[in-house]
N, C-alpha and C positions, 0 to 999 in steps of 0.2 A: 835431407830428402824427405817430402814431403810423402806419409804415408794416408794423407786422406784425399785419397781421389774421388772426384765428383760422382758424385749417386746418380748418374748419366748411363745406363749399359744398354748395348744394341743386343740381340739377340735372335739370329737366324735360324730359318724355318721355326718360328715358334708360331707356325698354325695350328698345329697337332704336338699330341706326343711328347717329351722332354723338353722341347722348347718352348710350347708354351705352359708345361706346368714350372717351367724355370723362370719366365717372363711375367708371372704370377707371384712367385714367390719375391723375386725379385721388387717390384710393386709391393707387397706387404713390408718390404726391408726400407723402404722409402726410395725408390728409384721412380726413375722416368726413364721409359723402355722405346727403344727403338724397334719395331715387328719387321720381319722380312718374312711374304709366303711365297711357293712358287704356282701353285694353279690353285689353291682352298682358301675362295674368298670368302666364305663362309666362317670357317674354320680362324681364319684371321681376325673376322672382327668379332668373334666370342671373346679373342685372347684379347683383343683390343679392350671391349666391355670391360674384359676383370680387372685389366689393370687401371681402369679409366674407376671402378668401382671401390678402388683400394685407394681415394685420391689423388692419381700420379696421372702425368700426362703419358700418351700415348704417339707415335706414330709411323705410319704404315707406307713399308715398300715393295713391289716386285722385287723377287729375286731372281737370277740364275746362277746357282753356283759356279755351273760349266764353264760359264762365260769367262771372253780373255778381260773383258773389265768386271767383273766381278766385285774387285775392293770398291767401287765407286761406290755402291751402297751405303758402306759405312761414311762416305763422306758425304752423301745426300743426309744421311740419320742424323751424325754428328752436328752439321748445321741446322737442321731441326732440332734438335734436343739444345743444343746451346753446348758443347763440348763432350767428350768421352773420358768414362773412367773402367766403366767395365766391356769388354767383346767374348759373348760367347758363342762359339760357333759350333754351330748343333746341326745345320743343312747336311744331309746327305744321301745316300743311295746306293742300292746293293745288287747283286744278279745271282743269279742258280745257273753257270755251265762249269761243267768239266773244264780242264786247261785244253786239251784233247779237240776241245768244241768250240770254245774262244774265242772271239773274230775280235781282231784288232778294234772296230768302232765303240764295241760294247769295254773291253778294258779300258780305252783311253775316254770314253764318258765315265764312266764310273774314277776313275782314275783324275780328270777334271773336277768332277761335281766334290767328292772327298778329298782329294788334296791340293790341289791348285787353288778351288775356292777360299778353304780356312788359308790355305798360305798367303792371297790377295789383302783378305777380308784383314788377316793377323799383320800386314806390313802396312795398310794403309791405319790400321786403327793405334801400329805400334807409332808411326810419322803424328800421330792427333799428338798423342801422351806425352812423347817427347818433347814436342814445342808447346805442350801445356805446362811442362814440369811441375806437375801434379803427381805423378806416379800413374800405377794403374794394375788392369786384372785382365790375360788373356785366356780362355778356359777353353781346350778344342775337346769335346766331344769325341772320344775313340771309340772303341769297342774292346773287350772281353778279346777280340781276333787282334786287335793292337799286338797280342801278345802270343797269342794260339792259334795254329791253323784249323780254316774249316773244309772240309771237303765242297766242292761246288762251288768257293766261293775268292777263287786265285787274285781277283781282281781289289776286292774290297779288304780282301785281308792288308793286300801290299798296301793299298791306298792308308790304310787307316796305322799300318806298321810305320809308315813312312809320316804322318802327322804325327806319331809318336815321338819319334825323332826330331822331328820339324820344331816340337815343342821346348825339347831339352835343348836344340842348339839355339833359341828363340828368349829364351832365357836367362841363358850363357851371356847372351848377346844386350837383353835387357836390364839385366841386376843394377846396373850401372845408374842406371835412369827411374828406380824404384818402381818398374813393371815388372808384377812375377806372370809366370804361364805353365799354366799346368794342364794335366788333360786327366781326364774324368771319364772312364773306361767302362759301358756299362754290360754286363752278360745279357740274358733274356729278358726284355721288359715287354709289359702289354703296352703296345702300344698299335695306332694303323700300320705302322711300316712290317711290325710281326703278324699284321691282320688278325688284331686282337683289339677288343676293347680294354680302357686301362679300367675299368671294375670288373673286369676276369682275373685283375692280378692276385687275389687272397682266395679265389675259388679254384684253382686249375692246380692237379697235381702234377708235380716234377720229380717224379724217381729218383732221376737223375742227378738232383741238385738237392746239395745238403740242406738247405733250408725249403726243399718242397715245392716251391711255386716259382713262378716268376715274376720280377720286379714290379714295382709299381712306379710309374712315373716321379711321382712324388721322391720316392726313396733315392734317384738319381739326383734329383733338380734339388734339395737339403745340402748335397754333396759339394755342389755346382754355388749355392748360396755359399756354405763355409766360403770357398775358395775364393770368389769375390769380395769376401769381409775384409774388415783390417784383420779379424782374429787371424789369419793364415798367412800374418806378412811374411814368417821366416820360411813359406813354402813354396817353392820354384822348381822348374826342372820335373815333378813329381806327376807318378801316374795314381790315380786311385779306381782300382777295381771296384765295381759295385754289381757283384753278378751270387749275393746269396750263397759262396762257396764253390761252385760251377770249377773255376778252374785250379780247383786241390784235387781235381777226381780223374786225373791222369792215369793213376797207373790202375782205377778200378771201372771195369764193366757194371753192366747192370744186367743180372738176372732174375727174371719176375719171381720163381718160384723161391730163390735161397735169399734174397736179398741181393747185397753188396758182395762180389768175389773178388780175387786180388787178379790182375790181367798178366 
């Protein structure tokens, strides 16, 4: 089984944010990137630029994660790039209601956009690899909530608890065919989607979180590279938290005045 898959990887929603400092990094590793944005055209042909500036080709599609065709993406990319070895699926989407508040349309878009999409996007790019028998690297994007609930947030937790799963049984199911898939779990990162800029990430205190700040793009998409290397052939099934410490802090509150108490 061939462990050198083509230096080919698509990368969704990399207009902003994780995906395109992963689509970047990516390009410095010697890839040719496939770009998906969904409304920041803008935003898309910066990531396009860099990776066009790091010698690699580039090319660029609408997305919509939601959508019932969705995986088609990756097969408009694929035949642009000239085959596929790496899919990272990074597109996604969040809300603030109570369960309480909840209206069916807003769970099952959010519920769409994060796991329907990766799971399109992950079946159509798993059918390229297979009949390339090349091998390959699926990497979904969870979150820090993959694993932990957040208040306000019933719909994205499930969605992204459930791409966690999606990954280990995707896996299971891949080994066979020398595709690993793992997912890459990030906590707080500056990014648009937290309505941050990412050079707030080494300026902004976080009490809360044992390393103080929050992430920087970068410190995700490094994670994201490992995974698509050969160096990680022996890792599949695997989640990797990248949240600064964030979730050891269960059993401790935060009070301004004493510090750290025990809850």
């Amino acid at each position: 089984m061939s462990n050198h898959h083509p230096r080919l990887a698509i990368v969704t929603g990399s207009d902003s944010g994780i995906g395109q400092a992963t689509a970047t990094l990516l390009a410095s590793e010697g890839f040719d990137v496939g770009l998906t944005f969904h409304s920041d055209e803008e935003g898309i042909r910066r990531t396009a630029e860099e990776v066009e500036r790091r010698g690699q080709r580039s090319f660029v599609e609408p997305f919509d994660a939601s959508s019932p065709d969705a995986g088609a993406v990756v097969d408009r990319l694929a035949d642009q790039l000239g085959g596929l070895g790496v899919l990272v699926n990074v597109a996604g989407t969040g809300h603030s209601d109570r369960v309480l508040d909840l209206d069916l349309d807003t769970w099952r878009r959010v519920l769409a956009t994060d796991l329907d999409g990766p799971f399109l996007c992950s079946q159509h790019a798993a059918r390229r690899m297979v009949q390339q028998g090349d091998g390959g690297r699926i990497i979904n994007v969870t979150s820090v909530h993959e694993h932990l609930p957040r208040l306000g947030a019933a719909a994205y937790c499930s969605a992204k608890a459930g791409l966690g799963m999606f990954t280990k049984v995707l896996a299971l199911e891949l080994a066979e065919h020398g595709i690993t898939v793992n997912a890459v779990a990030p906590g707080e990162i500056s990014t648009p989607m937290t309505g941050q800029d990412e050079s707030e990430a080494y300026h902004q205190e976080r009490p809360g979180n044992p390393v103080g700040r929050p992430g920087h793009v970068a410190e995700v998409a490094s994670v994201i590279g490992f995974l698509a290397s050969p160096r990680s052939a022996y890792v599949t099934g695997s989640s990797y938290t990248v949240d600064g410490g964030l979730s050891l802090m269960a059993a401790h509150g935060h009070d301004t005045a004493t510090g750290w108490r025990e809850i």
